[in-house]
C-alpha positions as protocol buffer text, in pm:
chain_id: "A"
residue {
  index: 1
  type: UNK
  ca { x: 8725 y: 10378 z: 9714 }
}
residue {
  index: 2
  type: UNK
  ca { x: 8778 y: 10702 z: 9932 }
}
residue {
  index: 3
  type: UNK
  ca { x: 9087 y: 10825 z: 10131 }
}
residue {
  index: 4
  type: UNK
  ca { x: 9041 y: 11070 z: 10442 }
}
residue {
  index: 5
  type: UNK
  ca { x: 9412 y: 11257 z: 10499 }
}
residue {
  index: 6
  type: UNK
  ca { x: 9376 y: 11173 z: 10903 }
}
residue {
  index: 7
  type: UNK
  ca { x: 9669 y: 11073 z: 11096 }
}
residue {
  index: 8
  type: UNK
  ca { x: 9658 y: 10703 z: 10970 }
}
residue {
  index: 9
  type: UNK
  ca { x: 9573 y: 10802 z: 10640 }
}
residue {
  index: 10
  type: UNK
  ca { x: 9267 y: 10588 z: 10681 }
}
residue {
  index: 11
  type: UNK
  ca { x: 9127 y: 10440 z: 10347 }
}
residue {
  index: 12
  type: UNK
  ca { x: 8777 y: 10269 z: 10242 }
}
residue {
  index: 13
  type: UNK
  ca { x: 8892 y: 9970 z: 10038 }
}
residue {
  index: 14
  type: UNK
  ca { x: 8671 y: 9716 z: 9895 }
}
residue {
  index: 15
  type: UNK
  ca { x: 8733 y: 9334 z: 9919 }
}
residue {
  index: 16
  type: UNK
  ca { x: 8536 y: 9157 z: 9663 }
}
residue {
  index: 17
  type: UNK
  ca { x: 8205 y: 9388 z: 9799 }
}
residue {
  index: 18
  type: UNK
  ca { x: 8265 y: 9387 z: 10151 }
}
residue {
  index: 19
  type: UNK
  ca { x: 8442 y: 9728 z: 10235 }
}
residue {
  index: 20
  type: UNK
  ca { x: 8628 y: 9756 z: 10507 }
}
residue {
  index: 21
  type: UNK
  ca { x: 8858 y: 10097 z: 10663 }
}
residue {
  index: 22
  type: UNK
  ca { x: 9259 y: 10043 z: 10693 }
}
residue {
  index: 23
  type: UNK
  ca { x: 9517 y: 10237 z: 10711 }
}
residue {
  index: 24
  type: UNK
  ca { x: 9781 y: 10348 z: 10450 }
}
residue {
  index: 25
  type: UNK
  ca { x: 10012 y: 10484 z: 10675 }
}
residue {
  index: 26
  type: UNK
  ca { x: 10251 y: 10169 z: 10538 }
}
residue {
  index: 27
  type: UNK
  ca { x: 10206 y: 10269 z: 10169 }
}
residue {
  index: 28
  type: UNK
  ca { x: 10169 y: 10668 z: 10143 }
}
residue {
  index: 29
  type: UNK
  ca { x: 10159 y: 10632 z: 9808 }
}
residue {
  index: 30
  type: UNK
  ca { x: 9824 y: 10429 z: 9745 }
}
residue {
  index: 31
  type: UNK
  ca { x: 9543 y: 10637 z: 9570 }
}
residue {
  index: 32
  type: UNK
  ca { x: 9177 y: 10613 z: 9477 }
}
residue {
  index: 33
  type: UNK
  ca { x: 9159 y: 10318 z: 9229 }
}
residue {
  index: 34
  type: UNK
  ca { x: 9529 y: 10145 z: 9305 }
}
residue {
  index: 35
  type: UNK
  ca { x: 9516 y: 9754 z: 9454 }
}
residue {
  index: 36
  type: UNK
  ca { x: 9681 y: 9708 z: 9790 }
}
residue {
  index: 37
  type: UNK
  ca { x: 9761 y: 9402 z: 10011 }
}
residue {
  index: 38
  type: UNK
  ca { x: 9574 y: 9436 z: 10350 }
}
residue {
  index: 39
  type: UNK
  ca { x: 9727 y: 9273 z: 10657 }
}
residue {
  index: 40
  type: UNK
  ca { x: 9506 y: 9301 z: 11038 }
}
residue {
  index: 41
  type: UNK
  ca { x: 9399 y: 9699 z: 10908 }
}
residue {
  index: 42
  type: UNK
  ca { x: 9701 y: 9795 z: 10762 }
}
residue {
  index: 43
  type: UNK
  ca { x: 9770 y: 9782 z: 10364 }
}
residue {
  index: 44
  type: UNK
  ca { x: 10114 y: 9656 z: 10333 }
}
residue {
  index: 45
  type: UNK
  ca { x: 10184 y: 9662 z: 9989 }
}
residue {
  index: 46
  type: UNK
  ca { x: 10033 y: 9825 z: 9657 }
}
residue {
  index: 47
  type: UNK
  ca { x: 10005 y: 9606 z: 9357 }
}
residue {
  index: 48
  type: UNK
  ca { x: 9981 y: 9617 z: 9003 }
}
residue {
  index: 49
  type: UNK
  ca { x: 9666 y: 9543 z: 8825 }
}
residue {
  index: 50
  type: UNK
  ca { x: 9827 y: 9264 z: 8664 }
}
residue {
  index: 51
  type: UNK
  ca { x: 9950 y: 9106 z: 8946 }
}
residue {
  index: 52
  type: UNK
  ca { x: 9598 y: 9205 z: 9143 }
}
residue {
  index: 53
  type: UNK
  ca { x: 9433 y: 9021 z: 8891 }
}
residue {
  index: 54
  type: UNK
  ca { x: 9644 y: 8699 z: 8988 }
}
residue {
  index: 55
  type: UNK
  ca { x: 9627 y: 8697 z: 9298 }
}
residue {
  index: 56
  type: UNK
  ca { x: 9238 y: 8689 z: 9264 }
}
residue {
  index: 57
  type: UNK
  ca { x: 9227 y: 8427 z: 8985 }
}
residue {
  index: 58
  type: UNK
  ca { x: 9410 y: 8221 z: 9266 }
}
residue {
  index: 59
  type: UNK
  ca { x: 9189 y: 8282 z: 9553 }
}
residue {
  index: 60
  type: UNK
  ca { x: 8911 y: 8253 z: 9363 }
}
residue {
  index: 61
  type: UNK
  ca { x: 9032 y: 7875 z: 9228 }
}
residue {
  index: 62
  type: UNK
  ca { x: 9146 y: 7781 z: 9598 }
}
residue {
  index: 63
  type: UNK
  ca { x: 8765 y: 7869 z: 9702 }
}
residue {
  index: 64
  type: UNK
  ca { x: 8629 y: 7648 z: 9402 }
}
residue {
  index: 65
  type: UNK
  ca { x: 8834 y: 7338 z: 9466 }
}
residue {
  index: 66
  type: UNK
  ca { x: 8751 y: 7338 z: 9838 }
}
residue {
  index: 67
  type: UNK
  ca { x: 8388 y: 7444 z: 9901 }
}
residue {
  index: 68
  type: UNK
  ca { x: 8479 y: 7435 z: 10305 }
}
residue {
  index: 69
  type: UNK
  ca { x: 8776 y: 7645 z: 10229 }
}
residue {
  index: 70
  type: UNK
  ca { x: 8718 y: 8020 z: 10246 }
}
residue {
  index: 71
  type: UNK
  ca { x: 8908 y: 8338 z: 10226 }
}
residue {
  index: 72
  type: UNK
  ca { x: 8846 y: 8524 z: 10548 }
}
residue {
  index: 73
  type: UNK
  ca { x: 8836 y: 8869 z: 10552 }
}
């Protein structure tokens, strides 16, 4: 959503409404609008929107087939 060019290159991403601030010291080369894998404040990885879109579809089936099962962010 935003990135501020601090020391830790600290982004405002947004995880399925809830935005949070991480780094991207990890992944210098995220932008505004890319999808990145976020591990305790840190994105990790970028993604494609292809394989972004996966890797929702699955979360979001793993939190429909077990209604005490949730994705913690």
């Amino acid at each position: 959503m935003r990135i501020e060019d601090d020391t830790l290159r600290t982004a405002t991403v947004s995880f399925g409404g809830v935005t949070k601030s991480v780094s991207l010291a990890l992944v210098p080369e995220a932008e505004v609008g890319d999808y990145v894998i976020v591990h305790v404040g840190f994105a990790i990885s970028r993604l494609d929107e292809e394989a972004a879109r996966r890797t929702l579809e699955t979360y979001a089936e793993l939190a429909a087939s077990d209604p005490n099962r949730g994705v913690e962010l």
